[in-house]
C-alpha positions as CSV (number, residue, x, y, z in Angstrom):
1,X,0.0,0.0,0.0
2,X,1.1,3.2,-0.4
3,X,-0.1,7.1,-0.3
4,X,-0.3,9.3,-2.9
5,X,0.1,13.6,-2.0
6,X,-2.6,16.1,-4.2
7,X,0.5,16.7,-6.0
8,X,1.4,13.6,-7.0
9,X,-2.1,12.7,-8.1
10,X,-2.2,15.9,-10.4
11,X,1.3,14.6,-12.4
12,X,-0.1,12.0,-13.2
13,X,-3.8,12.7,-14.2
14,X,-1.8,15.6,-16.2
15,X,0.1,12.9,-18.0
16,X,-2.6,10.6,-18.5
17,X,-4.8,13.3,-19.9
18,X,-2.1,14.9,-22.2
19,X,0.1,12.2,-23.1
20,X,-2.1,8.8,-22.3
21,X,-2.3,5.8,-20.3
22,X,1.8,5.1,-20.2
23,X,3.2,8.2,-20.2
24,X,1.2,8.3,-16.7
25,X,2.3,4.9,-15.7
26,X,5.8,5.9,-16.2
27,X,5.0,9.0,-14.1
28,X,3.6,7.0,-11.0
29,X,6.9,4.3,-11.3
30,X,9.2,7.7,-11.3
31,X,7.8,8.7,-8.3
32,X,7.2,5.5,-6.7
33,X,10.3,3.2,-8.2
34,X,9.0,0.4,-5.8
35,X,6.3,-0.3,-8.1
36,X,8.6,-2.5,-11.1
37,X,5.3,-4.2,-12.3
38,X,3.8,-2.4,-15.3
39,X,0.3,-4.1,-15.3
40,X,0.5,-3.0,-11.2
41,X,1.3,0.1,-12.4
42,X,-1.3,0.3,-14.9
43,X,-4.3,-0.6,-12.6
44,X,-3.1,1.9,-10.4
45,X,-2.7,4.9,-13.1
46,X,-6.3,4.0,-13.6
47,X,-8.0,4.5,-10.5
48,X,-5.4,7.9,-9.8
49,X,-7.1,8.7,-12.9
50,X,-10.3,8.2,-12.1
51,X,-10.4,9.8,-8.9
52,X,-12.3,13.4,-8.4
53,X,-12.2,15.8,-5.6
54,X,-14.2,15.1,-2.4
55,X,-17.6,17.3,-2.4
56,X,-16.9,19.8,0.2
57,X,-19.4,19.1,3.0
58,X,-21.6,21.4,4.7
59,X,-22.1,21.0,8.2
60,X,-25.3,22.3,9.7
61,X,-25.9,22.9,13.3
């Protein structure tokens, strides 16, 4: 398991939106050089891509 930072996460949706799905899994590997599996990688780079900000949510009294 591992944790991925806002900034992180926007390299590499940026990469998989401008360059596609491998340019983005060599993005994550760069950054995390523990992952050596590409299909890992892959599966990975798809749900980073994939994931949208939380909704803010109001609290009410």
């Amino acid at each position: 398991m591992f944790m991925v930072s806002e900034d992180e996460t926007a390299a590499i949706q940026a990469a998989y939106r401008e360059r596609g799905e491998w340019a983005a899994v060599m993005e994550l590997r760069r950054r995390f050089p523990g992952i050596i599996d590409n299909a890992a990688a892959q599966r990975w780079v798809r749900v980073i891509a994939g994931w949208r900000p939380a909704a803010l949510q109001r609290c009410e009294p």
